[in-house]
C-alpha positions as CSV (number, residue, x, y, z in Angstrom):
1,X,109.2,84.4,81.8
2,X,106.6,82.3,83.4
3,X,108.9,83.2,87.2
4,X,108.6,86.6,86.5
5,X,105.4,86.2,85.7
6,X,104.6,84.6,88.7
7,X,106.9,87.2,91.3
8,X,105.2,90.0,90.4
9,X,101.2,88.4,90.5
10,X,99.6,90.7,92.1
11,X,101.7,94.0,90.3
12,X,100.7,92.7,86.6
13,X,96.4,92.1,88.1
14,X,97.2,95.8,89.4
15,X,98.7,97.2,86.1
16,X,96.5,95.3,83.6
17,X,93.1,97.0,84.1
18,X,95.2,100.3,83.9
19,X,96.7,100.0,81.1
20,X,93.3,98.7,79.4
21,X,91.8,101.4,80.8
22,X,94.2,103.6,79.4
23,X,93.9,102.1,76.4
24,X,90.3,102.7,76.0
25,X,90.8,106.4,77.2
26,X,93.3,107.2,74.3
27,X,91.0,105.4,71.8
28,X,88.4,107.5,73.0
29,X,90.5,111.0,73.2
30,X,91.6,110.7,69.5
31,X,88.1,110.9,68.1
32,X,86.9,113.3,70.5
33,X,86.8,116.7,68.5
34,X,83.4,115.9,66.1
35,X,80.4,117.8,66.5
36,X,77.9,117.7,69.3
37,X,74.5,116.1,68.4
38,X,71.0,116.9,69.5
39,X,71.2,114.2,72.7
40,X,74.6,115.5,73.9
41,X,73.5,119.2,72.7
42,X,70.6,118.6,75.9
43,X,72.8,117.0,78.7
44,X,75.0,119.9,78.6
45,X,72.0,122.4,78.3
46,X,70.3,121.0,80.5
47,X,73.0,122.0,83.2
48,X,72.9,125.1,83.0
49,X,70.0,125.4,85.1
50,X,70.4,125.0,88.7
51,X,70.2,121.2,90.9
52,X,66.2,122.2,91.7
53,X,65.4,122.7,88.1
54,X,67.6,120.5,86.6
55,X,65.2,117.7,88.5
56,X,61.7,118.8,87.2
57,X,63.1,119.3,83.3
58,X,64.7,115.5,83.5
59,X,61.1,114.4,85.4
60,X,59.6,115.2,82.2
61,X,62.5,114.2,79.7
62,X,62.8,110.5,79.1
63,X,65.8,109.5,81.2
64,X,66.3,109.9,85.0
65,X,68.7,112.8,86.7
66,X,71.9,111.3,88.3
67,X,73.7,111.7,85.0
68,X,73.1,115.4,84.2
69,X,73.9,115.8,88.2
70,X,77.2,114.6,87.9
71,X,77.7,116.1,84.4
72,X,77.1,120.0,85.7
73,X,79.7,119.2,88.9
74,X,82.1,118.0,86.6
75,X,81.7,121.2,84.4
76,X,81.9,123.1,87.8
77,X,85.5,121.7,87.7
78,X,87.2,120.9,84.3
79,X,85.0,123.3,82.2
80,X,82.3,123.6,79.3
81,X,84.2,122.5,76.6
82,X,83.3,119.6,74.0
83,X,86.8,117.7,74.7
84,X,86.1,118.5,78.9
85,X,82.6,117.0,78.9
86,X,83.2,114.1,76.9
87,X,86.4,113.4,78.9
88,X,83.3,112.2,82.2
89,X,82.1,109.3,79.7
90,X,85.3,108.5,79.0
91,X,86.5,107.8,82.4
92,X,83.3,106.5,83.4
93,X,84.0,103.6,80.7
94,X,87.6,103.0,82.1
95,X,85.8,102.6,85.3
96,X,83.4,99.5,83.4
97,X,87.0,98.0,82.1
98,X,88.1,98.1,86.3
99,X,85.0,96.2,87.2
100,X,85.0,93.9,83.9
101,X,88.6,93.1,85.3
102,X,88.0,92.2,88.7
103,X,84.4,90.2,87.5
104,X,86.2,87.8,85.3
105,X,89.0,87.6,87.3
106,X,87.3,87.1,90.5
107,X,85.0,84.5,88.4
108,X,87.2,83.0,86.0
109,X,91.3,83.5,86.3
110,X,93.7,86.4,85.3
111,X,94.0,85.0,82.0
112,X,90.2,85.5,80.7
113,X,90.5,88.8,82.7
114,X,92.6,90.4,80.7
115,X,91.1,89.1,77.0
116,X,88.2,89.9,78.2
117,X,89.3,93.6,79.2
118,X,91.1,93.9,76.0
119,X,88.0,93.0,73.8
120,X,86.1,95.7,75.9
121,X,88.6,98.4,76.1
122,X,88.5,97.4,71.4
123,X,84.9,97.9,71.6
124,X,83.7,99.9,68.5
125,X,79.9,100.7,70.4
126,X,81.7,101.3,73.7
127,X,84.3,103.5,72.7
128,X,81.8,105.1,70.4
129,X,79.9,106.1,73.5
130,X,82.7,107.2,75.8
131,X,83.1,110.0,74.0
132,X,79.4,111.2,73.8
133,X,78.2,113.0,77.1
134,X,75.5,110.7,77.9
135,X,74.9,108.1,80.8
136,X,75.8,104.9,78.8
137,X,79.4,104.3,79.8
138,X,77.7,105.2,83.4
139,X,75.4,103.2,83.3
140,X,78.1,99.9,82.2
141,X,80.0,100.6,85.1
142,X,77.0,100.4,87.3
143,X,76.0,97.5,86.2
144,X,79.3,95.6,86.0
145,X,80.1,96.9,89.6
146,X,76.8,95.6,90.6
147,X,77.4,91.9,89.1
148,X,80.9,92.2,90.8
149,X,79.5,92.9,94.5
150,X,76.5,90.0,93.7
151,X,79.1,87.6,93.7
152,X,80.9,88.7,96.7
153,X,77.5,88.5,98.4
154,X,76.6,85.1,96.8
155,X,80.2,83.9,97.8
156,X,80.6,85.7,101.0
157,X,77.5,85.6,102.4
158,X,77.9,89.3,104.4
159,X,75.7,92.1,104.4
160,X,77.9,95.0,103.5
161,X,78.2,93.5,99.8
162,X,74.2,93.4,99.4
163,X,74.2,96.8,100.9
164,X,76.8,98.0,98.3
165,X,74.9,95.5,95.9
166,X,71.2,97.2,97.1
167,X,73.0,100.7,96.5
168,X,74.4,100.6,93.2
169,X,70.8,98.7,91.7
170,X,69.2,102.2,93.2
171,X,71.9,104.4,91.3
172,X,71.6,102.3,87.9
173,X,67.8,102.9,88.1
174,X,68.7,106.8,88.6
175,X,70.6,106.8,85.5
176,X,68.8,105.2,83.1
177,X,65.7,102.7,83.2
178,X,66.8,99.8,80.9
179,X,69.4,99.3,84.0
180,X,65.9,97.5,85.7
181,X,66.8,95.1,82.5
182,X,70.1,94.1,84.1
183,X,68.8,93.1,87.1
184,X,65.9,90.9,85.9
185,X,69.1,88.7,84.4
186,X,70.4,89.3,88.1
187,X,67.2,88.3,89.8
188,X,66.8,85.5,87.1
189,X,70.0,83.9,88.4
190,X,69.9,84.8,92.1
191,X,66.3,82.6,91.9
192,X,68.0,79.5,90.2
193,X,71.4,79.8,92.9
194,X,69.0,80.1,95.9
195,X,65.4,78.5,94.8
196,X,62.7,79.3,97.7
197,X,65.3,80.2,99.7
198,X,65.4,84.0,98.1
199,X,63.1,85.4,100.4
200,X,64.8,84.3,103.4
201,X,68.1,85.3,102.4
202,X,69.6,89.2,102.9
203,X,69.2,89.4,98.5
204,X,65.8,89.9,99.3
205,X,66.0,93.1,101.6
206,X,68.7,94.7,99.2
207,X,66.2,95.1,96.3
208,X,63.8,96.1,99.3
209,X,67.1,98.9,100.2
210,X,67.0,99.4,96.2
211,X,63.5,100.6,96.1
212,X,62.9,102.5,99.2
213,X,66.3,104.6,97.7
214,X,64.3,104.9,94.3
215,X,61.2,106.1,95.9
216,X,61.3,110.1,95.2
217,X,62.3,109.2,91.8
218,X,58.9,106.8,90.7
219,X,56.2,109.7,90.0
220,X,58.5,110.8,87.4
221,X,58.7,107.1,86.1
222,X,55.2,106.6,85.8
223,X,54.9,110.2,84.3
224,X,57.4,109.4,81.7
225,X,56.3,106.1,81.2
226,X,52.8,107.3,80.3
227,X,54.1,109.9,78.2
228,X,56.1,107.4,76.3
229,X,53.3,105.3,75.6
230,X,51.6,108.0,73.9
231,X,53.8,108.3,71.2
232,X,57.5,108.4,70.9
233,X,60.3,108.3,67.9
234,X,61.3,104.7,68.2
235,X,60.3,102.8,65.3
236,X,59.0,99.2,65.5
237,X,61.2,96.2,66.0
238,X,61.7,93.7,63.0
239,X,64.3,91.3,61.8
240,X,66.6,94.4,60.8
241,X,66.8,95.7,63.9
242,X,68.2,92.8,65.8
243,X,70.7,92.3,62.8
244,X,71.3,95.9,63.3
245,X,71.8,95.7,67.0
246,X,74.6,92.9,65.9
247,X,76.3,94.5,63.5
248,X,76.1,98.0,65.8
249,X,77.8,95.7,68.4
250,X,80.6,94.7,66.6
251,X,81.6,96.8,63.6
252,X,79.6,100.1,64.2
253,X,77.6,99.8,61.3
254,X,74.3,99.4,60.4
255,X,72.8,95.8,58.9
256,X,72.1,97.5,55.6
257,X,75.9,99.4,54.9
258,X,77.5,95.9,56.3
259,X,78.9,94.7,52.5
260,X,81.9,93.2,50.6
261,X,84.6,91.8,53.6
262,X,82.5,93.8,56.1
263,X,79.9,91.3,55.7
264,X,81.9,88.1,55.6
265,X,83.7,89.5,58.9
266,X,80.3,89.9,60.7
267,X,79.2,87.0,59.5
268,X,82.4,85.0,60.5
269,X,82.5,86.8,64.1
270,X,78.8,85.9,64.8
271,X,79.5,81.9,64.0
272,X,82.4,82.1,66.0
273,X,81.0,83.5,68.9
274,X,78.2,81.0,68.9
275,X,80.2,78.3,68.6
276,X,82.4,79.1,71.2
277,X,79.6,80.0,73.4
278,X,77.7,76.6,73.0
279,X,80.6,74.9,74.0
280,X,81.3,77.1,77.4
281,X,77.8,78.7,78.5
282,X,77.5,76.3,81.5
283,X,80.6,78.1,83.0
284,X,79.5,81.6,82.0
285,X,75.8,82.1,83.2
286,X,75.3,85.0,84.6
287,X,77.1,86.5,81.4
288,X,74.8,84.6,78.7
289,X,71.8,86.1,81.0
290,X,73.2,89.7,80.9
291,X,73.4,89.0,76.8
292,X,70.0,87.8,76.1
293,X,67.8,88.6,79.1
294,X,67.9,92.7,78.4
295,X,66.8,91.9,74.5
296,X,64.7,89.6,74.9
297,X,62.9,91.6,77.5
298,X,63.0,94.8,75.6
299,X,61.6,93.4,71.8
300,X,58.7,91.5,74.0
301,X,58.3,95.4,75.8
302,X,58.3,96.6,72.4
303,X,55.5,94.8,70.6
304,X,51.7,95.8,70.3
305,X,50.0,97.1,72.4
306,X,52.9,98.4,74.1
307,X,55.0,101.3,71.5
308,X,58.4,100.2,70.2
309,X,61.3,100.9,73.3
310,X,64.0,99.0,71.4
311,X,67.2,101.0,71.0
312,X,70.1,99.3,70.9
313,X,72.5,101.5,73.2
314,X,69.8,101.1,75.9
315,X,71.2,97.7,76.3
316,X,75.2,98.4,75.8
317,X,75.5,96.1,78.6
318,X,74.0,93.2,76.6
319,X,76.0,94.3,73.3
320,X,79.5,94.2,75.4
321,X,78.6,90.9,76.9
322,X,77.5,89.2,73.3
323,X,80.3,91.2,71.2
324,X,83.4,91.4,74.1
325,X,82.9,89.7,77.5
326,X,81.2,86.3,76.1
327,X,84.3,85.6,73.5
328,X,87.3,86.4,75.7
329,X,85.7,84.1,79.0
330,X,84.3,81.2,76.6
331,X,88.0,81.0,75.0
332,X,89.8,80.7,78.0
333,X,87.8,78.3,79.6
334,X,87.7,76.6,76.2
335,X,91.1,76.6,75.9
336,X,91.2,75.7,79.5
337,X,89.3,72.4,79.1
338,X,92.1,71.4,76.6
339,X,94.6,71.1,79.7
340,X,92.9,70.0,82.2
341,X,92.2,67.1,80.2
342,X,95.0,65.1,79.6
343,X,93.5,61.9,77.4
344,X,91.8,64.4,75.2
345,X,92.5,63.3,71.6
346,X,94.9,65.2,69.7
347,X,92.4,66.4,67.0
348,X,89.6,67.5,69.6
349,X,92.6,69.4,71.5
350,X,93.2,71.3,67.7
351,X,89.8,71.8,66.9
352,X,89.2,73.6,70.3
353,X,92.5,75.5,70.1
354,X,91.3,76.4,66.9
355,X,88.0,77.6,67.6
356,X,89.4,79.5,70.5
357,X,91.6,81.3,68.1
358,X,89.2,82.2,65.7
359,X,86.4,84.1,68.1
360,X,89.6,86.0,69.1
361,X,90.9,86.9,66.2
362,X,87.2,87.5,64.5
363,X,86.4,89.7,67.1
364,X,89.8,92.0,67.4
365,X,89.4,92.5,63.3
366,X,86.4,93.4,63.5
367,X,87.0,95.8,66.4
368,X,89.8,97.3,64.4
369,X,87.2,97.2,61.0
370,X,84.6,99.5,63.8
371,X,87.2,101.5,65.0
372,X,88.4,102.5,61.6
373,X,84.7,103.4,60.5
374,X,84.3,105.2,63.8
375,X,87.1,107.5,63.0
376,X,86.3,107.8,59.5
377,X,83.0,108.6,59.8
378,X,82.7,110.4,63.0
379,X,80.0,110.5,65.3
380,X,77.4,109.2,62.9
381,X,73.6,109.0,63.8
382,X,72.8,105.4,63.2
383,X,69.1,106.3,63.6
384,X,69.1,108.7,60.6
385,X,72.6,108.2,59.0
386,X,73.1,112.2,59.4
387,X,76.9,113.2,60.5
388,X,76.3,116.2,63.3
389,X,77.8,119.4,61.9
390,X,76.3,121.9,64.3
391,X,80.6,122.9,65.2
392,X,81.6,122.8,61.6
393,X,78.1,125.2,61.1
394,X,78.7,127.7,63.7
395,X,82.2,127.9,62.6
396,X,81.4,128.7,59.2
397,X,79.0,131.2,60.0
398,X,81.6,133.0,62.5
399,X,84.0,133.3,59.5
400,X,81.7,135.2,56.7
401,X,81.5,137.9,60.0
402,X,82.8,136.9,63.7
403,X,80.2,140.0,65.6
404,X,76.9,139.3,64.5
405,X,74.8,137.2,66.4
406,X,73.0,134.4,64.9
407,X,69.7,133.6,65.5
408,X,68.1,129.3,64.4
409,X,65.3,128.9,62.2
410,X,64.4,125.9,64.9
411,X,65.1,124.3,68.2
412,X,67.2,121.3,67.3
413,X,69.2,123.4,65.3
414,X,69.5,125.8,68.3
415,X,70.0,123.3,71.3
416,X,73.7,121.9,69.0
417,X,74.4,125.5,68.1
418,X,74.0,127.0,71.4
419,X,77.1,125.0,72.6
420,X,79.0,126.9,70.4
421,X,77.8,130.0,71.0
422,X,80.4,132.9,71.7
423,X,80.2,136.3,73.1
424,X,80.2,137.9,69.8
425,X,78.4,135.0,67.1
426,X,75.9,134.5,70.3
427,X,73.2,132.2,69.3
428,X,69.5,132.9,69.7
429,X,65.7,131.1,68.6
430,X,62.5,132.9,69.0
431,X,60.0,131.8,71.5
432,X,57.5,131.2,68.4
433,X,59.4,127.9,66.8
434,X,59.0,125.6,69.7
435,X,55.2,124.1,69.1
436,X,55.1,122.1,72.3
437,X,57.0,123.3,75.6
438,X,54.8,120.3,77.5
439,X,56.9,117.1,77.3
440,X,59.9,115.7,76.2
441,X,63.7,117.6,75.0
442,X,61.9,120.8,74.1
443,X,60.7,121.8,78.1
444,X,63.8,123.4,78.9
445,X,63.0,126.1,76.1
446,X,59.9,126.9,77.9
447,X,61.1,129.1,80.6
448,X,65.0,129.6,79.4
449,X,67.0,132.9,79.6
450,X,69.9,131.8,78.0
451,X,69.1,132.2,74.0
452,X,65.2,132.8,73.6
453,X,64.4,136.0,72.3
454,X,60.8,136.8,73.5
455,X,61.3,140.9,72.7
456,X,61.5,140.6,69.3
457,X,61.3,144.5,69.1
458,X,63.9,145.2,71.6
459,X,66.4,142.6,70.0
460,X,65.8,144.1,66.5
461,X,66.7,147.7,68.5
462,X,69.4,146.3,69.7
463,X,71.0,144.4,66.7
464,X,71.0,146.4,63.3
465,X,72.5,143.0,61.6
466,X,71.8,139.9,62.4
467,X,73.2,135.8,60.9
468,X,69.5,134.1,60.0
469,X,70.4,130.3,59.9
470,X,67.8,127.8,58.5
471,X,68.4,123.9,57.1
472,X,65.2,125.0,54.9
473,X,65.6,126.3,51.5
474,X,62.2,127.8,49.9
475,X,61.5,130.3,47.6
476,X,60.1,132.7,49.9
477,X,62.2,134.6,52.0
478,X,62.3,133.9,56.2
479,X,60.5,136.8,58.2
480,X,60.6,135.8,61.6
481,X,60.8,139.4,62.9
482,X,58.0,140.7,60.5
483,X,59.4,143.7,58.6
484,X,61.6,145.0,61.0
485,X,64.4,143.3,59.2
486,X,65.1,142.6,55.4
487,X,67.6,140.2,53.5
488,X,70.4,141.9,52.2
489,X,72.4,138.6,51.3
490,X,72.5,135.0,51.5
491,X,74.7,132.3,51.6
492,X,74.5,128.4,50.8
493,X,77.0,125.9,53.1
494,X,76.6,122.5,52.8
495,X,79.4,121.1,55.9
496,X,80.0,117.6,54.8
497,X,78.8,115.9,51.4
498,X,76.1,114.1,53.4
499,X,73.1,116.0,52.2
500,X,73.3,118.6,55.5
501,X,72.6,121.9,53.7
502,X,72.5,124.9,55.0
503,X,71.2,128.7,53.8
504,X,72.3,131.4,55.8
505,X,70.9,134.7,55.3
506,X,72.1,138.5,56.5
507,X,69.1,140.4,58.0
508,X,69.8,144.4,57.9
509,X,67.2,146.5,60.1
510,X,64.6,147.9,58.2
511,X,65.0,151.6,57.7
512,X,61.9,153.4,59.1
């Protein structure tokens, strides 16, 4: 085994991340049919609007453009549908396993490669958001690729590696801010490997490359920034969240619904981990950076007078080093340590196979544990514990009558409906629900042609029957079009036994 092994080298290096990736792709693919939620609901709405206006409605959004770029040429190509736009994420995070790969391998042998792209490709959080169309897996594989082509510069010493380096710093920052979290750990440990010799070296110009690239982008920053500061939906950070941000990490859950063998499990993992990590952090530095540095940073951004930032996929990165990356490296290198040293007591060479084995096998059960509640539970909002059901909705509305369009009581209800809207159940929201067109998710309502009705009179000409759908019940009934229609029925559909109700009435036209 160990000849064959060693023949075919450099086939195994070459099928190993593809297989993870592969892996990670089908773990991704089977879960991919759920329903849309609000943040996905305004990538794909959001490109629908052409490259010109796509770049002022992100300048006053909370999350820079690259993403939703990409995201409307790859609909160009593959389609609209859920499963289509997903599939981006999904490939962008078999793309982080590539770069994971060659990292550790480059770094630390074949061997802690591969754990180490196994644990990743198991990842509960990361497969969670490879099938979300969002920038998280994106931004992963920037960042990855970046700390890849760092250590070809640092090694190599040639320019085209901090020119690749300087490039792909530029492109994290263009898809999503918290990247600028990364590389303080980068800078952190490019200061201690070249002391006062940073300015001097050809490091130094590649952040200088990195900016000039970010340039057009840093009004917007500021803008956002500002508008940020003013009051956002993040709550504040306290001792829950980082034991949420843990237990998000590894099982998918939140701190609180972490009970009975779930609990012992995260518990057991966390110990592990540690443990293994004390013994091995020397050798895995830049990794233990890229775990604490991006927290750290973001609860000491997140306390008074600054407004609470911390949300815990806005440092994935950090999560997959902690939860994935840290575990498979410190094993191997623990388990290495037992070989190279030959007078090593017996019982010291059992304890450290044995803590080896347990971060291993603590981590891949409670990947499996995440992975089952992922699947189980779908696509839950962690922030609000809600399952989307905007798909499950829409289809339930097309049933009770498949021709009538269907007009939302309000614009988050509108923004996950409209993805589903057909030719015949088209979706529609008045122009009079959104209070606040200035800042923020709702701006692309302002000027829209797609759904908003802003002739109410000509749309009630138009339509004699109409689907009314509100997530309000009150006693009154809902007007929006004045008298020109009346209620001639209603309906009551509660999706999933999670407390999202719905009433859904039949407007008639008025006669005259």
């Amino acid at each position: 085994m160990k000849d064959f092994l060693m023949r075919h080298k450099r086939a195994i290096c070459m099928l190993a991340p593809a297989c993870l990736g592969l892996l990670y792709m089908i773990l991704c693919f089977v879960n991919m049919r759920q329903s849309i939620w609000f943040d996905e609901s305004f990538s794909v709405y959001i490109t629908r609007f052409d490259f010109a206006k796509m770049w002022s409605l992100t300048a006053e959004d909370v999350h820079p453009p690259l993403f939703y770029i990409i995201l409307k040429i790859w609909a160009h190509f593959f389609g609209r549908t859920d499963f289509a736009l997903r599939s981006l994420a999904t490939i962008f995070g078999a793309v982080a396993i590539l770069f994971v790969f060659l990292l550790v391998k480059y770094k630390y042998g074949k061997r802690a490669a591969v754990l180490s792209s196994f644990l990743l490709s198991i990842s509960p959080i990361f497969i969670r958001y490879g099938e979300e169309m969002r920038m998280y897996t994106l931004m992963t594989a920037i960042i990855f690729a970046a700390t890849y082509f760092m250590h070809l510069a640092i090694d190599n010493r040639k320019r085209k590696w901090w020119i690749i380096y300087g490039i792909l710093v530029a492109l994290g920052m263009w898809t999503h801010y918290f990247t600028a979290l990364a590389w303080l750990a980068h800078l952190i440990y490019l200061l201690r490997v070249f002391g006062k010799k940073f300015f001097t070296q050809k490091i130094f110009l590649c952040y200088v490359l990195a900016i000039v690239l970010y340039l057009p982008w840093i009004p917007s920053l500021l803008t956002q920034f500002h508008a940020v500061q003013g009051g956002f939906w993040i709550g504040e950070v306290s001792a829950g969240t980082l034991m949420d941000y843990w237990t998000e990490a590894t099982l998918y859950q939140k701190a609180y619904k972490t009970n009975n063998w779930c609990l012992i499990l995260s518990i057991l993992e966390s110990v592990m981990v540690l443990a293994v990590f004390i013994k091995t952090h020397k050798k895995a530095k830049l990794l233990s950076l890229l775990a604490l540095v991006p927290v750290g940073t973001l609860v000491l951004l997140s306390m008074p007078p600054l407004k609470p930032m911390f949300v815990s996929r806005y440092v994935i990165c950090s999560m997959i080093c902690a939860a994935a990356l840290i575990p498979g490296v410190a094993s191997v290198c623990l388990m290495n340590s037992v070989n190279s040293k030959r007078k090593q007591k017996k019982f010291a060479k059992q304890k450290k196979y044995a803590l080896a084995f347990g971060a291993l096998s603590s981590v891949i059960v409670c990947s499996v544990v995440g992975i089952s509640t992922l699947y189980t539970g779908g696509n839950v909002n962690l922030s609000n514990g809600r399952r989307p059901s905007a798909r499950e909705l829409y289809e339930a509305v097309a049933e009770l009558d498949n021709e009538l369009p269907i007009v939302c009581s309000g614009t988050e209800l509108y923004y996950d409906m409209a993805f589903y809207s057909g030719t015949q159940n088209k979706v529609y929201f008045t122009h009079d629900v959104v209070d606040d067109y200035s800042m923020g998710s709702l701006h692309p309502l302002r000027d829209t042609y797609f759904g908003r009705i802003n002739d109410k009179e000509a749309f009630v000409n138009e339509h004699e029957r109409i689907w009314y759908v509100s997530n309000e019940k009150t006693e009154e009934e809902p007007a929006p079009f004045g008298d020109s229609y009346h209620v001639s029925n209603y309906y009551d559909l509660q999706v999933y036994n999670n407390g999202d109700k719905y009433r859904v009435y039949l407007f008639e036209r008025a006669k005259s």
